[in-house]
C-alpha positions as CSV (number, residue, x, y, z in Angstrom):
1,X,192.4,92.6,89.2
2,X,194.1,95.9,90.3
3,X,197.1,96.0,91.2
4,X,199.2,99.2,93.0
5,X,202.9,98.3,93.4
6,X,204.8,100.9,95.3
7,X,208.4,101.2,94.6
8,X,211.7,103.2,96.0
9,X,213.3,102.8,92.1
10,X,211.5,101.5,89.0
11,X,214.0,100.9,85.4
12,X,213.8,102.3,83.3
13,X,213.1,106.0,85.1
14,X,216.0,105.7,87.9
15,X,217.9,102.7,88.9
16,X,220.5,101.5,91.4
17,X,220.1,98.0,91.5
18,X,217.7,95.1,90.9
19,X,214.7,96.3,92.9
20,X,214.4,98.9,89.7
21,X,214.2,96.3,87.5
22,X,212.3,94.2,89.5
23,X,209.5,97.1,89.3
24,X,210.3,97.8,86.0
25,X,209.0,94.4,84.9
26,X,207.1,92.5,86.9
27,X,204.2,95.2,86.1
28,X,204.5,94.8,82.5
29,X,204.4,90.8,82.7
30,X,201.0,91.3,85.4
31,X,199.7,93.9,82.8
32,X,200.3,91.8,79.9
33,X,197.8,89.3,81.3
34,X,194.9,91.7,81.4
35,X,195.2,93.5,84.6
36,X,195.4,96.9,85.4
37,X,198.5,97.4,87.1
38,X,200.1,100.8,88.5
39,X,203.0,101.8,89.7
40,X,203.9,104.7,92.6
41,X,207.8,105.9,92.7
42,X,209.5,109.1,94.1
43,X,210.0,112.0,91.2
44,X,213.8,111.9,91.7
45,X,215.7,115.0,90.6
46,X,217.7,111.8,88.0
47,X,214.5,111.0,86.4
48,X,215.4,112.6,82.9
49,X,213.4,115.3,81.1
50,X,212.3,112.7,77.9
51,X,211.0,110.6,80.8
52,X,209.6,113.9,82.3
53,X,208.0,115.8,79.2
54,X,205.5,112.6,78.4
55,X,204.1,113.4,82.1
56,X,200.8,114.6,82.9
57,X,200.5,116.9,85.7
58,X,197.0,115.1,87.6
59,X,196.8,116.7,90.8
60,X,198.4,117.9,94.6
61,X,197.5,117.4,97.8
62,X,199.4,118.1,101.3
63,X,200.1,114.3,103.0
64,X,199.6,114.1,106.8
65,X,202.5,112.8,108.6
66,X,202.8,113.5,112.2
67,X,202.6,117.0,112.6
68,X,204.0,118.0,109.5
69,X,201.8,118.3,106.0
70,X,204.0,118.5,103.2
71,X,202.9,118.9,99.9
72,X,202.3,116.3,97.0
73,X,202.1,116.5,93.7
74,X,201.5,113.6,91.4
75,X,202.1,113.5,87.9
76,X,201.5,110.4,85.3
77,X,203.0,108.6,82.5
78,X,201.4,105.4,80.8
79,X,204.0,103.0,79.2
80,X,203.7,99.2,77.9
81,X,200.4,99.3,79.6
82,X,200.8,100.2,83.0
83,X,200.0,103.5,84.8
84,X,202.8,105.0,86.5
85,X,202.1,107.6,89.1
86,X,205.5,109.9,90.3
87,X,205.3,111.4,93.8
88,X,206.8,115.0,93.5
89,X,208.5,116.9,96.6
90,X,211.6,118.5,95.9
91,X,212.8,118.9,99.8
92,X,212.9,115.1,99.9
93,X,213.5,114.3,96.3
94,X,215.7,117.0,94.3
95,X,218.8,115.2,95.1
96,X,222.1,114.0,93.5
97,X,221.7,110.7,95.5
98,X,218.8,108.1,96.2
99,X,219.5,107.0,99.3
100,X,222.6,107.8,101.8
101,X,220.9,111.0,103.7
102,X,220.4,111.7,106.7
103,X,216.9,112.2,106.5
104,X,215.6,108.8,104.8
105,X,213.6,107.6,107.3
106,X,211.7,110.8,107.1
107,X,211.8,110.9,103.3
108,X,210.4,107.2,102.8
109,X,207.9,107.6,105.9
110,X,206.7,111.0,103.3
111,X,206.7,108.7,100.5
112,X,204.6,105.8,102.1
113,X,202.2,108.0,103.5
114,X,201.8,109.8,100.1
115,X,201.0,106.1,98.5
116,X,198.1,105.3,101.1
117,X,196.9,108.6,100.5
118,X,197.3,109.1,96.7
119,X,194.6,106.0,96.3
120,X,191.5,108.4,98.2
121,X,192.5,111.1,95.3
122,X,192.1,108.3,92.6
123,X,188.8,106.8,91.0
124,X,189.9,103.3,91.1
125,X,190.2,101.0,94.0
126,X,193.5,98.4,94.6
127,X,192.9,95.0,95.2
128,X,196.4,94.3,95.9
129,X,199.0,97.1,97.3
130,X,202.5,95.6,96.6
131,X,205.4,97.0,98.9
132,X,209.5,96.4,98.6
133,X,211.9,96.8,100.7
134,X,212.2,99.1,103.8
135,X,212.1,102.2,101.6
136,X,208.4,101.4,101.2
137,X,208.0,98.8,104.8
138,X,205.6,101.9,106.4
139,X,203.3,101.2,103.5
140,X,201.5,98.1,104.9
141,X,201.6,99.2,108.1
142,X,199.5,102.6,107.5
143,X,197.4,100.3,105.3
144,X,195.9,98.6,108.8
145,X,194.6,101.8,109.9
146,X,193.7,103.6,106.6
147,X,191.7,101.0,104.8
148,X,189.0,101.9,107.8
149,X,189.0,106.2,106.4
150,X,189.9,105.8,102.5
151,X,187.0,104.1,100.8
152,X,189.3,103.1,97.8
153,X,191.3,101.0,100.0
154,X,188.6,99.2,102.2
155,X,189.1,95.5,100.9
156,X,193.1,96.3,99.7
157,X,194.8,93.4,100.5
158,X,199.2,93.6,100.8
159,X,201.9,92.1,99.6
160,X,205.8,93.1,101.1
161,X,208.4,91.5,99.0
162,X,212.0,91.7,100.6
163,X,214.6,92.2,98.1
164,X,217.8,92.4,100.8
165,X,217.2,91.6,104.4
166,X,219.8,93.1,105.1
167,X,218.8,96.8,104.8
168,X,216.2,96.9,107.5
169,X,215.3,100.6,108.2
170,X,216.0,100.4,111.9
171,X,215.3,104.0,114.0
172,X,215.1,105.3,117.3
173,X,212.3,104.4,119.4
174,X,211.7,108.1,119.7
175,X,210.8,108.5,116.5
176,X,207.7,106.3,116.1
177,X,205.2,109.7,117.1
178,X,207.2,112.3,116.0
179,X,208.4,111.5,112.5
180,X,206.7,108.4,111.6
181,X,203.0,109.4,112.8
182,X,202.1,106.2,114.6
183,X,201.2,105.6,118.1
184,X,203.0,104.1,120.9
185,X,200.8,100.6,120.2
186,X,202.7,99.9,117.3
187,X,205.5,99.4,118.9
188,X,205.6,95.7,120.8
189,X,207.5,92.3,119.6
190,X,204.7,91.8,116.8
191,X,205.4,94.9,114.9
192,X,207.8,97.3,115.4
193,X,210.3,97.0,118.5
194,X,213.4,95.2,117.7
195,X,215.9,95.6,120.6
196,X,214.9,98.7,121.6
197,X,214.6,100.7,118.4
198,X,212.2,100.7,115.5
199,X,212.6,98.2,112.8
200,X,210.4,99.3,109.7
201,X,211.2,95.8,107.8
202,X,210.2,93.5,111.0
203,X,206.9,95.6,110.7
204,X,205.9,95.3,107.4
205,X,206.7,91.3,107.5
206,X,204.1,91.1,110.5
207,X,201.8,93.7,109.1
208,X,201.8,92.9,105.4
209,X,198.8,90.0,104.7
210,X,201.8,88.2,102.5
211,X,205.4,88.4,102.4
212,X,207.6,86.9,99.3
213,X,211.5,87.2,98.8
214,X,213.0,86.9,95.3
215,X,214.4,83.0,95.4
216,X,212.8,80.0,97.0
217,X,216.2,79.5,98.2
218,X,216.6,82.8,99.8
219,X,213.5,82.2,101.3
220,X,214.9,79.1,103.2
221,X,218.0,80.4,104.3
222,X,216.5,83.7,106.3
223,X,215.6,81.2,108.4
224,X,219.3,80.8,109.4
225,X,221.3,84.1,111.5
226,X,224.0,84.5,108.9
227,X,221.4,85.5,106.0
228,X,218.9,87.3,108.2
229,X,220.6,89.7,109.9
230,X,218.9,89.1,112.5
231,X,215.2,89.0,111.7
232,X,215.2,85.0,111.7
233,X,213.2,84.7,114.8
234,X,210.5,86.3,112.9
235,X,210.7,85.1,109.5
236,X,210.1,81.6,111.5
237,X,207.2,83.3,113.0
238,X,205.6,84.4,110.1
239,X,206.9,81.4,108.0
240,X,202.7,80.1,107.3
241,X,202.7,83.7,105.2
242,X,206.4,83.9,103.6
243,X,207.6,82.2,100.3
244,X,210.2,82.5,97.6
245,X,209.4,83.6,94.1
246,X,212.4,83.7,91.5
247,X,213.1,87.1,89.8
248,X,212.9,87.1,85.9
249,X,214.2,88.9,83.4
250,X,213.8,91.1,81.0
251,X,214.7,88.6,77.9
252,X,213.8,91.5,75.0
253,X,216.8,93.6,76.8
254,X,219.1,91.1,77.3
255,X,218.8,89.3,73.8
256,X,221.9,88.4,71.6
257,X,220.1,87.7,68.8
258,X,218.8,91.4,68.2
259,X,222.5,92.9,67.8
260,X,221.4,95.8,70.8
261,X,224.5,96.5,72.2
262,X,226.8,93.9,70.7
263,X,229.7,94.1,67.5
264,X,227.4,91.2,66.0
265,X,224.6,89.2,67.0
266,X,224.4,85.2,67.9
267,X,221.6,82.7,68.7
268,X,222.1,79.4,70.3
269,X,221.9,77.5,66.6
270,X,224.5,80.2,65.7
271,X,227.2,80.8,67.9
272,X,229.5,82.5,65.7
273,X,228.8,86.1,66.5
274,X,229.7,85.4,69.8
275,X,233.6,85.2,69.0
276,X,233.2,88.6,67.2
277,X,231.9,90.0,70.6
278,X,235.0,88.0,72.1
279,X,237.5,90.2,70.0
280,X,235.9,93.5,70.4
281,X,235.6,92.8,74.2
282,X,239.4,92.0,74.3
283,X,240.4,94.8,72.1
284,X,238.0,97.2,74.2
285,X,239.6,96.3,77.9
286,X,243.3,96.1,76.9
287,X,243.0,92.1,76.7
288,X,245.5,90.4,74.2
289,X,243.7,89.2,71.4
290,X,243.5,85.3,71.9
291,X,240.4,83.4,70.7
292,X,241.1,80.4,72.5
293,X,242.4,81.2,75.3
294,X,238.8,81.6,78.3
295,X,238.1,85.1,79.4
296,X,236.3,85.2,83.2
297,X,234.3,88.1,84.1
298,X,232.8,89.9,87.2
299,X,230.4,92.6,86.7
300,X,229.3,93.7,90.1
301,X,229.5,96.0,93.1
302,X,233.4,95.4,94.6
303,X,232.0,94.5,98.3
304,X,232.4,91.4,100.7
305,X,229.1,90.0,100.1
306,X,229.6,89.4,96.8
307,X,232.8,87.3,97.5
308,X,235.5,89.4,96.0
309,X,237.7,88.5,99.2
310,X,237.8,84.5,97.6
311,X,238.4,86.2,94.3
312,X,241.4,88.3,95.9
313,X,242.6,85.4,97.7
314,X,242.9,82.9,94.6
315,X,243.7,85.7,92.1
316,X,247.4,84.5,91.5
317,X,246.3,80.9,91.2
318,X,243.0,81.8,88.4
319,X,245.5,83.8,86.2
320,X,248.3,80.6,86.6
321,X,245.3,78.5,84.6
322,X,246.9,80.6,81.3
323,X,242.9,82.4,81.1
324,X,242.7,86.4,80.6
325,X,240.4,88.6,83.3
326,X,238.1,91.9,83.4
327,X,236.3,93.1,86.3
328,X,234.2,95.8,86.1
329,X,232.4,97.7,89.2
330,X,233.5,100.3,91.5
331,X,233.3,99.3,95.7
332,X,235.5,99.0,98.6
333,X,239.3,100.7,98.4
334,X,241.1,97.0,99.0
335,X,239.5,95.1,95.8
336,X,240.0,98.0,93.7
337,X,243.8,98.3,94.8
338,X,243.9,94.5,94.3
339,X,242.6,94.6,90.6
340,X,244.6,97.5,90.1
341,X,247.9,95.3,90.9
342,X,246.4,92.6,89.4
343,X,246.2,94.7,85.9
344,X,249.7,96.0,86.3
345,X,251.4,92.6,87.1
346,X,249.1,90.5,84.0
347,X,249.3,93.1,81.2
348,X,247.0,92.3,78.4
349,X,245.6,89.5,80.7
350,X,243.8,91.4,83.7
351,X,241.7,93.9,83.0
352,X,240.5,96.4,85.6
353,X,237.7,98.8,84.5
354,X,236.9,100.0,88.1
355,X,233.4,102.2,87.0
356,X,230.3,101.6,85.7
357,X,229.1,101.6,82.2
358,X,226.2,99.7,81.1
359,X,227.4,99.7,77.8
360,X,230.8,98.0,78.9
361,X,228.8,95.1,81.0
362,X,226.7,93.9,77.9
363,X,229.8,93.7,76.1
364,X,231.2,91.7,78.9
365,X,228.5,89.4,79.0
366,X,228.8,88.8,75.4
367,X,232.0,88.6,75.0
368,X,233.5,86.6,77.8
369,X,233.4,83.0,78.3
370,X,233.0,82.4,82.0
371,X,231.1,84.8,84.7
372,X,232.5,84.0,87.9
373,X,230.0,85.4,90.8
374,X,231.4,83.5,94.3
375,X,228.6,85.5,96.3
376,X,228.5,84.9,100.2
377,X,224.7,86.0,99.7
378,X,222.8,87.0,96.6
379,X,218.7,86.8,97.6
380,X,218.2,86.2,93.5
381,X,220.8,88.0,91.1
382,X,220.0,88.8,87.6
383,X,224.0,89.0,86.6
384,X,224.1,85.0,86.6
385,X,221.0,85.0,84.3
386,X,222.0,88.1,82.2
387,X,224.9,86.0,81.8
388,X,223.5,82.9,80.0
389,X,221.4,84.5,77.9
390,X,224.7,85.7,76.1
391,X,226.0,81.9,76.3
392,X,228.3,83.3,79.1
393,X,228.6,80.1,81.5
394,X,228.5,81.4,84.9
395,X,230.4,80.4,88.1
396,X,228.8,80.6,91.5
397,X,228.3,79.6,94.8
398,X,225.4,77.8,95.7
399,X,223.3,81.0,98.1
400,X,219.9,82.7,97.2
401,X,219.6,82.7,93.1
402,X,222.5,81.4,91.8
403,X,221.9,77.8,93.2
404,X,218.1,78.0,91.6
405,X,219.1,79.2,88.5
406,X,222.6,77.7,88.1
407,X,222.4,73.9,87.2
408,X,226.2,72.8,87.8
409,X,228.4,70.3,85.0
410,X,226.9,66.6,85.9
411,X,223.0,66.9,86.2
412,X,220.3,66.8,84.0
413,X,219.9,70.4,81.8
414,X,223.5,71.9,83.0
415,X,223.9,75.1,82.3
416,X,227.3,76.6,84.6
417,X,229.5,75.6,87.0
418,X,228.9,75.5,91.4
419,X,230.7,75.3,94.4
420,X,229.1,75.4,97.8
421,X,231.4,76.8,100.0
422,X,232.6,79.8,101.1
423,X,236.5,78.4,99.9
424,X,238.6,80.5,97.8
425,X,240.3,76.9,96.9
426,X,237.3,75.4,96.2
427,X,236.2,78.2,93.9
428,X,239.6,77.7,92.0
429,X,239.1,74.8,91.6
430,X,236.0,74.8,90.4
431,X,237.0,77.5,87.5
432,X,239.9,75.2,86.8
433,X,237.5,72.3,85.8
434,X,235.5,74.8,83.8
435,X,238.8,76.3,81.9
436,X,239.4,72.3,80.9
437,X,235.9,71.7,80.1
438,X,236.6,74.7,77.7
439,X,240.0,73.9,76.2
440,X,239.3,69.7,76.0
441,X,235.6,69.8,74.9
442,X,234.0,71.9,72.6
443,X,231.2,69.9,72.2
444,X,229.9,70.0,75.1
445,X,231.0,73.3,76.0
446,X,228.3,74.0,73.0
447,X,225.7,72.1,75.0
448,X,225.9,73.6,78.1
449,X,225.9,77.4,76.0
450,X,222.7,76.2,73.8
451,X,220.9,75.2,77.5
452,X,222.2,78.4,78.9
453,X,220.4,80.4,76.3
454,X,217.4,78.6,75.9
455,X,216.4,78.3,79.7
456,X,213.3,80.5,80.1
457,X,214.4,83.2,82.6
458,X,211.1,85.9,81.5
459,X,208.7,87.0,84.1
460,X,205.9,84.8,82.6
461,X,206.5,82.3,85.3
462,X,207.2,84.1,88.2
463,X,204.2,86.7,87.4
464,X,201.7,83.9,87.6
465,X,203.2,83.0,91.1
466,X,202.3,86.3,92.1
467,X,198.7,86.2,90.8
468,X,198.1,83.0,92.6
469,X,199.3,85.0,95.9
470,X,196.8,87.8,94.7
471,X,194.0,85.6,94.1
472,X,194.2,83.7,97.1
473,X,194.3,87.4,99.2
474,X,191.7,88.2,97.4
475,X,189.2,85.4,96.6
476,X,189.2,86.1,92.7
C-alpha cells in the first residue's frame, strides 16, 4: 500500500511536541511491514544542516492558492525506509518559531496546497493521504476537489488524525476566497462555518473519509463539551467514521537497558542500575543524596491542562510525606514562581529546573521513583509511558492516555497509581498510598516496576490498527 502522511513536525528533523514523534514513528512501524510510506513536512529554518546535507534537491513548482502562486521547492531524504519529502519556502518557513505568527493560517493553507499538489509532480500514486491536526486540516478538504484534476490522487482515500482538539484553526469567514482558495460552498454547518467564522478542524473531520484521535479514551470523551472545545456536536455527527487509536512509542529510544543517556543501564531482571541513575539524578538537581527516601517527578509543559494548579495546591502536603521533588518544564509565570518558592523553602528536597533539556528528562525518568502527571486533559501522552519503560511508576488522573495505559495498584497487571478526579486532595492522597507502597513493600514495588517495563508500548500494535483503517478505505 502507499501511504503519504502529511505532517506540521516530524522527530527527529524538528519537534515541539508529540505530533513530531507521532510522525516520526508511526511511518517507520507502517514501512516496516512492507509498505511504501512517505512523509511531507515544512523545510523549517531549525531543521539542521546534517539533517540538510543528506537531502536531494528533486524539483520546484509555484502552488496555486487563491490568487497568489508562491514557489515550492521540494527536496528528499530516505531514512529507516521511508521517503521524506521537505516543502521549501523561506517567506513562510525561515523562522525562529513554528507556530505563533501571525500569518499561520496562510502559511499551513501554502503548505497543504503544496501536499495535494506535490503528488501530480511525483511518479507514484497514494492510496491513503494521512492528515494531523489543523496545521494540515485544508489537506482533505482540497483532496475533494483535486482528486478529480491530479491523476495520482484519483482513488486517494484520507485519513485526519486529531492530536489536540483543542487547537482548532478557526478564521474569519472572509478569508475562505481570499487566502484559503475555496469557494463560498464550502462554507455551511457540514464543513466549514462554525459560529460565524471558519473552522479548518470541523472541516477536515466532515471532509476526511476517516478520522482517528490518539486514545480510545480520548475518543469517548470529545463527545462531552469540557474535552471538545466545542466541536462535540460534530464529533457525534461523524461518530460512524471516528475512533481512538493509542500512540506508541519509540521503545529503541526510550530503552534502559542500552545505557543511551543514563550513568548505568537496568533491565527489569536487573534493577540495580536504576539506583545509580537515582544518585546521579539527585546529585545533578541539587537533591540530597537519600536512596530510600521516593523522588516524584514532573516533566512537562507548566500549564493548567496538565494540572499543575492540583500540584500547587497540595505542594506543602506532598513534601510533608518526607519524599524529595524535581520538576522540569518552562510554562505559565504562577507555577514557575511556585516551584521557585517551593525550591527555596525545601532545599536539597525540591528541585526546580524551570527549562528544557532532553538530556535532563531521560535522567529524570530514570532516576526518579514516582512520575506524577494529574492532567485535566491529555488525548494520549507519551511521558506516562516514557516513564515505565525506566521502571518510573507513574501517577495520573484517569483522562485521554493515562487511564488506557495506566493500570492503577489493585487490578490484574498494575503498573502505577490513578485517581479520577480533578481533586488536589485526592491526588495527595493517592501519592501518599504510593510513598507507603514504596517504603513498606519492596516486593511488590518490584512487581509493579518489572510490569511497568515489560508492557509493550511499540507502534506494532497501533500501526496494524491503522492498516485495518487503510484497508477498509481502500478495499485491499
Amino acid at each position: 500500500m502507499n501511504i503519504l502522511f502529511a505532517a506540521s513536525e516530524v522527530a527527529p528533523f524538528i519537534k515541539t511536541g508529540g505530533l513530531a514523534d507521532v510522525a516520526g514513528s508511526l511511518p517507520q512501524a507502517l514501512a516496516a511491514q512492507g509498505h511504501d510510506v512517505r512523509v511531507v513536512l515544512p523545510l523549517y529554518e531549525g531543521v539542521g544542516q546534517p539533517w540538510r546535507e543528506q537531502m536531494d534537491f528533486l524539483f520546484h513548482f509555484h502552488v496555486i492558492l487563491a490568487w497568489r502562486t508562491p514557489y515550492c521547492g521540494v527536496f528528499s531524504l530516505r531514512k529507516d525506509g521511508v521517503t521524506y519529502y521537505f516543502i521549501d519556502n523561506e517567506y513562510y518557513f525561515k523562522r525562529n518559531q513554528l507556530y505563533g505568527h501571525y500569518d499561520d493560517g496562510e502559511r499551513f493553507a501554502f503548505f497543504s496546497r503544496a501536499v495535494i499538489e506535490l503528488c501530480g509532480h511525483l511518479d507514484w500514486r497514494p492510496d491513503i493521504l494521512h492528515a494531523n491536526d489543523w496545521q494540515t486540516a485544508l489537506v482533505p478538504i482540497y483532496l475533494l476537489e483535486a482528486k478529480y484534476y491530479i491523476p495520482q490522487l484519483s482513488g486517494t482515500r484520507s485519513v485526519f488524525t486529531i492530536h489536540n482538539i483543542e487547537y482548532q484553526g478557526r478564521y474569519g469567514k472572509e478569508l475562505l476566497v481570499d487566502l484559503f482558495g475555496l469557494n463560498e460552498s464550502y462554507f455551511n454547518e457540514k464543513m466549514l462555518a462554525y459560529y460565524g467564522d471558519i473552522n479548518l478542524m470541523k472541516g477536515a473531520i466532515y471532509a476526511a473519509d476517516f478520522v482517528t484521535t490518539v486514545s480510545p479514551t480520548y475518543a469517548q470523551e470529545l463527545h462531552y463539551a469540557f474535552y471538545a472545545h466545542g466541536l462535540e456536536g460534530v464529533i457525534a455527527d461523524c461518530q460512524s467514521k471516528i475512533t481512538g487509536i493509542l500512540n506508541g512509542l519509540d521503545v529503541a529510544l526510550y530503552d534502559p537497558s542500552n545505557g543511551q543517556g543514563v550513568p548505568a543501564s537496568y533491565t527489569p531482571a536487573k534493577l540495580a542500575g536504576k539506583k545509580e541513575c537515582k544518585r546521579a539524578l539527585q546529585q545533578a538537581v541539587g537533591l540530597k543524596e537519600a536512596p530510600d527516601v521516593p523522588v516524584i517527578a514532573c516533566v512537562s509543559r507548566l500549564v493548567s491542562h496538565k494540572g499543575f494548579d492540583l500540584v500547587t495546591a497540595a505542594l506543602h502536603d506532598i513534601m510533608a510525606m518526607d519524599v524529595q521533588m524535581v520538576v522540569l518544564g518552562t510554562g505559565d509565570w504562577k507555577y514557575e514562581e511556585a516551584f521557585r518558592s517551593a525550591a527555596a523553602q525545601y532545599p536539597g528536597r525540591f528541585s526546580a529546573q524551570l527549562m528544557y533539556s532532553a538530556a535532563l528528562s531521560t535522567a529524570i525518568y530514570a532516576g526518579a521513583d514516582l512520575f506524577l502527571m494529574p492532567s485535566v486533559s491529555e488525548p494520549c501522552g507519551l511521558s506516562q509511558m516514557i516513564a515505565m519503560r525506566y521502571g518510573t511508576l507513574p501517577i495520573v488522573r484517569e483522562t485521554g492516555g493515562l487511564r488506557d495505559t495506566v493500570i492503577p495498584v489493585g487490578l490484574p497487571d498494575a503498573r502505577g497509581f490513578t485517581f479520577s478526579d480533578i481533586n488536589a486532595h485526592d491526588m495527595a492522597h493517592v501519592i501518599w498510598e504510593a510513598t507507603q507502597l514504596y517504603r513498606n513493600d519492596p516486593k511488590q514495588w518490584k512487581k509493579l516496576q518489572k510490569t511497568a517495563m515489560t508492557t509493550d508500548f511499540s507502534w506494532n500494535g497501533p500501526a496494524k490498527e491503522y492498516l485495518g483503517i487503510y484497508n477498509r478505505l481502500t478495499g485491499k
